[in-house]
N, CA, C and O atoms as a MOPAC input file, in Angstrom:
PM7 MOZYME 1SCF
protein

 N    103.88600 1    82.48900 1    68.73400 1
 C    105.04700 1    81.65400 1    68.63500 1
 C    104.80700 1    80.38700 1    69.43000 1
 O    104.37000 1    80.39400 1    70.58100 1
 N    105.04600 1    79.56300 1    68.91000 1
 C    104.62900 1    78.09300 1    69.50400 1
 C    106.35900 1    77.29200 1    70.04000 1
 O    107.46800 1    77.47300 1    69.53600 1
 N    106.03000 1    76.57900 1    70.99500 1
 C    107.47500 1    75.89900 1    71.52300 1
 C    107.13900 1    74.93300 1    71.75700 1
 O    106.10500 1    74.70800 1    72.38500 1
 N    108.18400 1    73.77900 1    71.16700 1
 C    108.01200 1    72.23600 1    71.19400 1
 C    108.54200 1    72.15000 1    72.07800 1
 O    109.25400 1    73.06100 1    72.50100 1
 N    108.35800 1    70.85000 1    72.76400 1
 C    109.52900 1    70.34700 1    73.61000 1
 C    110.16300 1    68.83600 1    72.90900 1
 O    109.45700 1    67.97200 1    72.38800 1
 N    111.23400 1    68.80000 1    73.01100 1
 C    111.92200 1    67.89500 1    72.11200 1
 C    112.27500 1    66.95200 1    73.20600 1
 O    113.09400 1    67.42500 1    73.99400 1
 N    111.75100 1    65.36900 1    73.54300 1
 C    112.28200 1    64.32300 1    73.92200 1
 C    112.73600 1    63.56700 1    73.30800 1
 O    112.32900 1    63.40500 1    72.15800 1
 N    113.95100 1    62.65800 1    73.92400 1
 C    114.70600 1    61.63000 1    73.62100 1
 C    113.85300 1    60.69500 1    72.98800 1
 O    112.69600 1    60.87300 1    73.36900 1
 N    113.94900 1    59.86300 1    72.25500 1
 C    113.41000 1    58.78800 1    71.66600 1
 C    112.78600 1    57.69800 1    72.72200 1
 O    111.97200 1    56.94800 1    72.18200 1
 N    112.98900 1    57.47500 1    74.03100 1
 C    112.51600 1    56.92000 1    75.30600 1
 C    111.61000 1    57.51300 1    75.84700 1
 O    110.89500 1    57.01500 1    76.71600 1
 N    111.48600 1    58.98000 1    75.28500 1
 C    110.15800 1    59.51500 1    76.13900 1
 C    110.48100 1    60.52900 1    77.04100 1
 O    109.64800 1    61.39800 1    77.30000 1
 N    111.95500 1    60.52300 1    77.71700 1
 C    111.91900 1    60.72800 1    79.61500 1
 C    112.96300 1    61.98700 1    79.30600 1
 O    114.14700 1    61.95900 1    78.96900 1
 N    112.05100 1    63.11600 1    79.55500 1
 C    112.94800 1    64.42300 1    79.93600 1
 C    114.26200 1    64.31900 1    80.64700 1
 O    114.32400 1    63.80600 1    81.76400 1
 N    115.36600 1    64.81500 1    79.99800 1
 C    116.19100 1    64.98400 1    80.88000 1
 C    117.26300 1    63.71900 1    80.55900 1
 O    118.39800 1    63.61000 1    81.02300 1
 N    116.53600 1    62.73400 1    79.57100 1
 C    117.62500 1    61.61500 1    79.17000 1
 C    118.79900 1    61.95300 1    78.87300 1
 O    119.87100 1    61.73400 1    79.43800 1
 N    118.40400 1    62.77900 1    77.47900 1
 C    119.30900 1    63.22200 1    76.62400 1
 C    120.96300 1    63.42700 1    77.19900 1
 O    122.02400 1    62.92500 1    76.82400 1
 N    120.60100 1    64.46300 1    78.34400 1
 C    121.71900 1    64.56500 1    78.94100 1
 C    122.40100 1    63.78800 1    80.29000 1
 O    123.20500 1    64.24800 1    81.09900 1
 N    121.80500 1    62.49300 1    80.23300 1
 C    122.34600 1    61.88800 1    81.16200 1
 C    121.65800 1    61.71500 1    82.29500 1
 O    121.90600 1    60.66900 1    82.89600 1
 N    120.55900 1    62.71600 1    82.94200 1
 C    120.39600 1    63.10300 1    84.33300 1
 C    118.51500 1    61.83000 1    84.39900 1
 O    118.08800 1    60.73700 1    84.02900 1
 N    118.21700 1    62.74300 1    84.94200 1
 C    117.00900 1    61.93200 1    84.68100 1
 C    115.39900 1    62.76700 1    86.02200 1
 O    115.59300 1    63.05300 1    87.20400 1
 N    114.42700 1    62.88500 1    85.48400 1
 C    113.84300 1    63.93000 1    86.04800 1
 C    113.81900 1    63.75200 1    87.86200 1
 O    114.46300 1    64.69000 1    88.33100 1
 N    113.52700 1    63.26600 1    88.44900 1
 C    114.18700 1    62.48500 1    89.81900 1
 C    115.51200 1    63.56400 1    90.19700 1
 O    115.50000 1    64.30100 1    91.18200 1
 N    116.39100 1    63.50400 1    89.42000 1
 C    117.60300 1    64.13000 1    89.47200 1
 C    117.35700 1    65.47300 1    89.36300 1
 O    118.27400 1    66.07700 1    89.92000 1
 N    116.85000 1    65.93500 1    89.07800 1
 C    116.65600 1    67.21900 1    88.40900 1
 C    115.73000 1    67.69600 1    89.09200 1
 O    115.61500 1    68.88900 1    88.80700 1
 N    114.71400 1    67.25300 1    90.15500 1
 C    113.63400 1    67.47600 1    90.74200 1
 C    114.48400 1    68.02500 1    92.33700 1
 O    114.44100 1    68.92800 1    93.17200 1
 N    115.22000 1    66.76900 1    92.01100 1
 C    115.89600 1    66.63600 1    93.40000 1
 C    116.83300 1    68.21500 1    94.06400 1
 O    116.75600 1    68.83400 1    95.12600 1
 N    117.64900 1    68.38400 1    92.84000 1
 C    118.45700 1    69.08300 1    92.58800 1
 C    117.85300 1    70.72400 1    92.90600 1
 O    118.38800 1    71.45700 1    93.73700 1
 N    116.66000 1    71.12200 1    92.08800 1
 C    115.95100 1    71.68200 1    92.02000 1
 C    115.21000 1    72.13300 1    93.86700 1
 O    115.01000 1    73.19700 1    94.45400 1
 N    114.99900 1    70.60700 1    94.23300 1
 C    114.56500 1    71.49900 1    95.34100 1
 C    115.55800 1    71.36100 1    96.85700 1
 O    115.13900 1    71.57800 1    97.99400 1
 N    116.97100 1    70.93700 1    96.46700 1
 C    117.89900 1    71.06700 1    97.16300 1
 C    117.85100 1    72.77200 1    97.09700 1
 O    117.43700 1    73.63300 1    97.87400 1
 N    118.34900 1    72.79300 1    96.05900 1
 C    119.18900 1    74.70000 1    95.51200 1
 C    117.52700 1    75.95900 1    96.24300 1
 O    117.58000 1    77.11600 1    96.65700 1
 N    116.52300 1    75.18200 1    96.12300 1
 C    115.33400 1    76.63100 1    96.40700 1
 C    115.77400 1    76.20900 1    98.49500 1
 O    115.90400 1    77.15700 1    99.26900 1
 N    115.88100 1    75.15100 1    98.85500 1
 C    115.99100 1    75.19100 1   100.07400 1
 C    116.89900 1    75.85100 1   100.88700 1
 O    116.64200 1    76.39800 1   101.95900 1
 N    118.55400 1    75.73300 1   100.02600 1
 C    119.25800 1    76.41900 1   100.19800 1
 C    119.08800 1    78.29100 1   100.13000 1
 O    119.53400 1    79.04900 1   100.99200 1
 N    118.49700 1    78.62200 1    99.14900 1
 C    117.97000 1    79.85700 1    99.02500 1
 C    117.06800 1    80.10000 1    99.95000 1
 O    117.40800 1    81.14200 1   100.51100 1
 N    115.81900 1    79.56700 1   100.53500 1
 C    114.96400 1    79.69900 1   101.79900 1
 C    116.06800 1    80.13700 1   103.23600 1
 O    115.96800 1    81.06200 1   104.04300 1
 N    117.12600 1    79.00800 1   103.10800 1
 C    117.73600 1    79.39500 1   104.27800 1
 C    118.27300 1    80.78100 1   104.52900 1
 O    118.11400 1    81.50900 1   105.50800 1
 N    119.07100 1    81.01000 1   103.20400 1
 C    119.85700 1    81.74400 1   103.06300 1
 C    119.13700 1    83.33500 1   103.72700 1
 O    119.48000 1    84.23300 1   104.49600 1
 N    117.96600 1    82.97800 1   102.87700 1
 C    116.87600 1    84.04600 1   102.85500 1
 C    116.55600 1    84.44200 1   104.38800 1
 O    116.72000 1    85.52600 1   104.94800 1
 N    115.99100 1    83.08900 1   104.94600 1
 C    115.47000 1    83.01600 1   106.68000 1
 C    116.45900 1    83.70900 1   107.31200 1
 O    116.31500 1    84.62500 1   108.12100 1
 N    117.59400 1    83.17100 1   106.85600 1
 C    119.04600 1    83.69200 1   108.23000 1
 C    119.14100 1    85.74100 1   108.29500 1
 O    119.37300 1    86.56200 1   109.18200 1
 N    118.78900 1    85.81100 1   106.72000 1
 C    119.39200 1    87.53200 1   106.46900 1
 C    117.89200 1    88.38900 1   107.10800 1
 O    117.97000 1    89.48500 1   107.66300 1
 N    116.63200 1    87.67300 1   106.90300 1
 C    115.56800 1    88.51300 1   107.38900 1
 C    115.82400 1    88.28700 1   109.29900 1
 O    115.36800 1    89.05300 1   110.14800 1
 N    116.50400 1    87.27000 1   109.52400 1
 C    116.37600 1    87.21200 1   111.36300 1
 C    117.45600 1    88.11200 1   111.49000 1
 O    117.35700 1    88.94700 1   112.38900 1
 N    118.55200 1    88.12000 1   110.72300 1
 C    119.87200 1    89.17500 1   111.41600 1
 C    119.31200 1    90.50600 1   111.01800 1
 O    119.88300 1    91.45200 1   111.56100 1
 N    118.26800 1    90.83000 1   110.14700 1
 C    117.60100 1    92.20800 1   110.29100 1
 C    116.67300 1    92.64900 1   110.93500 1
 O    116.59300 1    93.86500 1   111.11400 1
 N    115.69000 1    91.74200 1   111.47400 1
 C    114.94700 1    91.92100 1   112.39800 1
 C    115.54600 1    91.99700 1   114.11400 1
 O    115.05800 1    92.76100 1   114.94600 1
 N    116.76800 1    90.96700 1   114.41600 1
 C    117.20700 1    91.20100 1   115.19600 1
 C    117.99300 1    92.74400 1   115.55700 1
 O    118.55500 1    92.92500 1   116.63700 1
 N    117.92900 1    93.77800 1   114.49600 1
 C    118.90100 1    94.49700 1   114.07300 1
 C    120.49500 1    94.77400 1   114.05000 1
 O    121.18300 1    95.76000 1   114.31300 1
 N    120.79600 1    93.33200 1   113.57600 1
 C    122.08000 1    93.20300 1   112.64700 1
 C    122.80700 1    93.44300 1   111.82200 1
 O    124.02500 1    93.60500 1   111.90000 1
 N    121.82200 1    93.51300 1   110.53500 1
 C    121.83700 1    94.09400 1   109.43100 1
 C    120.94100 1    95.66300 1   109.62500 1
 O    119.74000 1    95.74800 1   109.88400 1
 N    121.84500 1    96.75700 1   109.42900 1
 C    121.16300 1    97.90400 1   109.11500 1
 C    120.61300 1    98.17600 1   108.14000 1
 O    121.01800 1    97.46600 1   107.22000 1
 N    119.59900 1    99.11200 1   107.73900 1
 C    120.22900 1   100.07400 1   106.58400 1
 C    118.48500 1   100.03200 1   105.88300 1
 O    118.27200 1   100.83300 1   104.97300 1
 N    117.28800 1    99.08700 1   106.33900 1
 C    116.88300 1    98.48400 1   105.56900 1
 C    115.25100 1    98.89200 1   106.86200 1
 O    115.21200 1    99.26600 1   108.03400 1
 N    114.15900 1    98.55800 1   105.82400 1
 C    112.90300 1    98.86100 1   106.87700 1
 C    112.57200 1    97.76800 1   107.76500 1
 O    112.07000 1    97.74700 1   108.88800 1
 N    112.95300 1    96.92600 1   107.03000 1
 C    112.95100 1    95.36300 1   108.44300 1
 C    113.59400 1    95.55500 1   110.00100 1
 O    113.06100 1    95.08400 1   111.00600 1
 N    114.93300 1    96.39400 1   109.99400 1
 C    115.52000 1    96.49800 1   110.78200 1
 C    114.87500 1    96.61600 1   112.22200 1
 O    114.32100 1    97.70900 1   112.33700 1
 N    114.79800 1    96.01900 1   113.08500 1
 C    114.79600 1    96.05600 1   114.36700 1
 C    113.19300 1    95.48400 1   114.61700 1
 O    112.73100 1    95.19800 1   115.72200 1
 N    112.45000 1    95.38900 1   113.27300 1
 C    110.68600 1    94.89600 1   113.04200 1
 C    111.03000 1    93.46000 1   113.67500 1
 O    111.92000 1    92.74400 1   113.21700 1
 N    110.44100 1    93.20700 1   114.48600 1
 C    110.14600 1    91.63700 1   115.37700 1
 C    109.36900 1    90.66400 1   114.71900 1
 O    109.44500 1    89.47800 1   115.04000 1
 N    108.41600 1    91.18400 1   113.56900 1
 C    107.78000 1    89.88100 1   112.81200 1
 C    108.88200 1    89.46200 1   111.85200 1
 O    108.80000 1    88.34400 1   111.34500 1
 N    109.92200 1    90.26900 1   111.55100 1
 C    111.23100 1    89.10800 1   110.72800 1
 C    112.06700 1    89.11700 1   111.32200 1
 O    113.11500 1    89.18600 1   110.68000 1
 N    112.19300 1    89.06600 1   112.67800 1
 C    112.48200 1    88.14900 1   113.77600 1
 C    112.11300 1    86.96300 1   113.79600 1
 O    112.94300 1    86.10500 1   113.49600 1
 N    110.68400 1    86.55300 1   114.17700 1
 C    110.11500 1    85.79500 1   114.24300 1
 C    109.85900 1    84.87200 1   112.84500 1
 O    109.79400 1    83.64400 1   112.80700 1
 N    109.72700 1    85.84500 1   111.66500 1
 C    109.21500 1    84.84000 1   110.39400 1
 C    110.91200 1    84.25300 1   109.46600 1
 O    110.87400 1    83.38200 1   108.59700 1
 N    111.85000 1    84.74500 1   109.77400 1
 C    113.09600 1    84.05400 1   109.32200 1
 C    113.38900 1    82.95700 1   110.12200 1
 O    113.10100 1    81.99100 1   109.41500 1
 N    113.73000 1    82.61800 1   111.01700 1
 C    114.32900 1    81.30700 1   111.26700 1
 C    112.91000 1    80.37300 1   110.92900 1
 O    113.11900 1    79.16500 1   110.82500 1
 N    111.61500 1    80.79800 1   110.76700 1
 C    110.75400 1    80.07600 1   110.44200 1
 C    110.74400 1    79.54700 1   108.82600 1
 O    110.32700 1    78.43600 1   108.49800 1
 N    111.40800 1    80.78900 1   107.66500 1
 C    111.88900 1    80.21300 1   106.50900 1
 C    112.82900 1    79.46000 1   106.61600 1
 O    112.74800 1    78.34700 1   106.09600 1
 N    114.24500 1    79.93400 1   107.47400 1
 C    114.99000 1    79.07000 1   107.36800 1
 C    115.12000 1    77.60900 1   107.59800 1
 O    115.91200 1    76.89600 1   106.98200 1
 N    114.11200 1    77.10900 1   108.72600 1
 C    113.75300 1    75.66900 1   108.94600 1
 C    113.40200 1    74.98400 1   108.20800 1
 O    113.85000 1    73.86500 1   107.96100 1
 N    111.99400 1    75.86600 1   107.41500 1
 C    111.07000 1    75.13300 1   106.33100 1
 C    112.50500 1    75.09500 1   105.35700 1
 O    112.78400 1    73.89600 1   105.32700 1
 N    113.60300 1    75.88000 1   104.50100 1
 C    114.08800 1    75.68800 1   103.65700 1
 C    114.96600 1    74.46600 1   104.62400 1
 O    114.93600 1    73.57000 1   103.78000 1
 N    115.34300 1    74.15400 1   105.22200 1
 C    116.73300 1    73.54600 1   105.30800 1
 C    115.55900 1    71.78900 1   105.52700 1
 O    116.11800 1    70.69300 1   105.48700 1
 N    114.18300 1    71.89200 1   105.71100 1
 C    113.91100 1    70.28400 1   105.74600 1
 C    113.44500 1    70.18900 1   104.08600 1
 O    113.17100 1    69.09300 1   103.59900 1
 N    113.39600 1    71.26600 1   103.39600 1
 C    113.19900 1    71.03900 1   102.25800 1
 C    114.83500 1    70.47500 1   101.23100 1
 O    114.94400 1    69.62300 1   100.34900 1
 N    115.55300 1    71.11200 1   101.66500 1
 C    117.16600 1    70.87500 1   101.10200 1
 C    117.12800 1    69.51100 1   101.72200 1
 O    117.58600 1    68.51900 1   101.15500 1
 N    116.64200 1    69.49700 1   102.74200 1
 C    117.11300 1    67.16300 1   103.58600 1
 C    115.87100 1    66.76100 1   102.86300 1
 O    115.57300 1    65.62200 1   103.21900 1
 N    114.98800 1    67.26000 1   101.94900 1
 C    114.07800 1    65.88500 1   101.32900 1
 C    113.12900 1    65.64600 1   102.44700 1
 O    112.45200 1    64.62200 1   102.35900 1
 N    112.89100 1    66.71600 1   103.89600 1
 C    111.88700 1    66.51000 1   104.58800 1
 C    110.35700 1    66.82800 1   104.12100 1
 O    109.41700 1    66.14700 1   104.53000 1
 N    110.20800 1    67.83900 1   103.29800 1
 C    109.24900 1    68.32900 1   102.76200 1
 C    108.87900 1    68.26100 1   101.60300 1
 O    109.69500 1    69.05400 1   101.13400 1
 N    108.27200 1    67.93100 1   100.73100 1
 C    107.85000 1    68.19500 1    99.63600 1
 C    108.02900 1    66.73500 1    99.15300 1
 O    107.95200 1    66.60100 1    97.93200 1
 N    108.24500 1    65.64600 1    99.85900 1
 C    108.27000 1    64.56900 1    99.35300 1
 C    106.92200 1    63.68700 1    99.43500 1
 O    106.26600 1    63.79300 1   100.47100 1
 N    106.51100 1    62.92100 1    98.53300 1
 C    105.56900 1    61.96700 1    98.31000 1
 C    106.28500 1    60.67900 1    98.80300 1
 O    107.49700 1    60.52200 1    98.95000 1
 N    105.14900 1    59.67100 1    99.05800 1
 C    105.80800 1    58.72800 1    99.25800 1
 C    104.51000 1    57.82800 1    98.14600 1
 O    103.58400 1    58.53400 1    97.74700 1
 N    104.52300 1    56.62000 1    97.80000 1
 C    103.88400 1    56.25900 1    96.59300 1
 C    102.83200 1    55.02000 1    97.14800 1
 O    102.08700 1    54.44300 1    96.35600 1

């Protein structure tokens, strides 16, 4: 099975509907940063043993390796990371 991709008559993904790939890039790596955090905060409150119930619980390397996701996600959500400059 073969899949086209269908662009606007301009060429530029993402016309069609208004946005424009920039936008959509952006957007894209706002929402995974937000998820990094989200992620970082729940592995440190289980390593700290906060969260029960789970084999992480009270383990000190997700102690240590969550607030380290959560940083990397939250300079990725501010456009600290993953940006080029031209």
């Amino acid at each position: 099975m073969t899949h086209l991709a269908v662009f606007p008559a301009g060429g530029q993904a993402g016309a069609a509907w208004g946005g424009s790939v920039h936008t959509m890039n952006k957007n894209l790596r706002v929402g995974l940063g937000v998820l990094l955090v989200l992620m970082g905060l729940i592995w440190t409150m289980q390593g700290l043993g906060y969260l029960k119930g789970s084999a992480m619980t009270g383990v000190t390397f997700w102690a240590i390796a969550g607030p380290v996701v959560a940083l990397a996600g939250l300079a990725l959500a501010l456009g600290r990371l993953g940006r080029r400059t031209p």
